[in-house]
C-alpha positions as CSV (number, residue, x, y, z in Angstrom):
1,X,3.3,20.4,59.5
2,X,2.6,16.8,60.0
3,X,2.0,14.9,56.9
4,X,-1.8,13.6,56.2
5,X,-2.0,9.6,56.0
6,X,-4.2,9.2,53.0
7,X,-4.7,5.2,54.1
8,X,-6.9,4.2,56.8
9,X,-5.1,1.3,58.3
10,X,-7.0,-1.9,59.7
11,X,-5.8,-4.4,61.7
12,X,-6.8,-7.6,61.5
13,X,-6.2,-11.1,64.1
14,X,-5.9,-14.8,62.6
15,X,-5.8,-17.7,64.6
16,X,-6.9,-19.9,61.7
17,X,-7.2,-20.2,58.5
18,X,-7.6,-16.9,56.7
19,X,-9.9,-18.0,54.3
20,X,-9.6,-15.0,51.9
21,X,-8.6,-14.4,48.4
22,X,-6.4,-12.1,47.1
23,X,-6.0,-10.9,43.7
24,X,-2.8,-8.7,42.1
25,X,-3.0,-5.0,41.0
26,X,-0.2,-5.5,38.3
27,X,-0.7,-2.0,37.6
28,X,0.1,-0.6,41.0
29,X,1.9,-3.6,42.3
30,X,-0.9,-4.0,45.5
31,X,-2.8,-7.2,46.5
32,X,-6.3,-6.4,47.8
33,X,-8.8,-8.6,49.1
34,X,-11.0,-10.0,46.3
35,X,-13.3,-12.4,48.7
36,X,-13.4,-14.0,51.6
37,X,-15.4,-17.0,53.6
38,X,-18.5,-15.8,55.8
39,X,-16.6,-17.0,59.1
40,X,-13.4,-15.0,58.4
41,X,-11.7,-11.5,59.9
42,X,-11.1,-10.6,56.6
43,X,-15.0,-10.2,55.5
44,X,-14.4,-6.6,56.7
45,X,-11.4,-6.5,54.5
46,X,-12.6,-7.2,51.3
47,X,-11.6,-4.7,48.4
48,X,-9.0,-3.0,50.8
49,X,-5.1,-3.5,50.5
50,X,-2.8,-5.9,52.3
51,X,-0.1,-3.6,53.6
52,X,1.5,-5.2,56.3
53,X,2.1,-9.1,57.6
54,X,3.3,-9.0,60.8
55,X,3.9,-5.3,61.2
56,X,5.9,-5.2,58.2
57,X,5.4,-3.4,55.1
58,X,4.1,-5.6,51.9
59,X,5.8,-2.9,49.9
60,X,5.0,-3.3,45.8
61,X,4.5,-6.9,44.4
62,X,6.6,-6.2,40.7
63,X,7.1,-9.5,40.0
64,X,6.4,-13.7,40.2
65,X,9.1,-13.6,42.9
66,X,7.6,-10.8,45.3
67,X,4.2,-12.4,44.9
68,X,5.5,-16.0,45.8
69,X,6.8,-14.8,48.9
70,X,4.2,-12.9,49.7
71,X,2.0,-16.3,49.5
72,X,4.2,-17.8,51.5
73,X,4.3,-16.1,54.6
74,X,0.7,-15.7,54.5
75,X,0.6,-19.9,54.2
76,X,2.9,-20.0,56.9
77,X,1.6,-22.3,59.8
78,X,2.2,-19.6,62.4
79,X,-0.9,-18.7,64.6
80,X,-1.8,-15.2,65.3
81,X,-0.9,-13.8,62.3
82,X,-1.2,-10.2,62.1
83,X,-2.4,-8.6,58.9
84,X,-3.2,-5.0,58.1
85,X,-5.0,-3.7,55.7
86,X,-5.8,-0.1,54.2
87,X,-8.1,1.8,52.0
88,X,-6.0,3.6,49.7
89,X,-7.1,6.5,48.0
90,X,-6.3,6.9,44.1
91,X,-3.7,9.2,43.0
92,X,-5.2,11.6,40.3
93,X,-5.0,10.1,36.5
94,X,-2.3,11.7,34.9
């Protein structure tokens, strides 16, 4: 049987500035969209997980390092940029 994908993926199309905010889950090691400006993509975005730039995986942000790069392909001057984003569900507490 064909495993169930417990995100919901989203797909999202820059051509300019992305004009979002992102904020760390140091705990899970996931960046999620904390805000973002009234004229961006990314309005429909907000609270949900960056997961992919470009069609590859963001994978978990552990350290300064991870994050930095992470910033800096998102600052990268290339236009369309590609970003997905998904609504993760919670693993049960343990």
């Amino acid at each position: 049987l064909p495993l169930r994908k417990l995100a919901t993926a989203m797909d999202l199309i820059f051509h300019g500035p992305l004009g979002l905010e992102l904020s760390l889950d140091r705990s899970t090691g996931v960046a999620r969209v904390k805000a973002a400006e009234q004229d961006s993509p990314a309005q429909q975005a907000v609270g949900r997980a960056l997961t992919k730039i470009e069609g590859v995986p963001v994978g978990e942000i552990r350290d300064k390092k991870s994050w930095v790069a992470v910033v800096a392909k998102l600052q990268a001057p290339e236009r369309p940029l590609v970003l997905t984003f998904s609504k993760l569900c919670k693993p049960g507490r343990r």
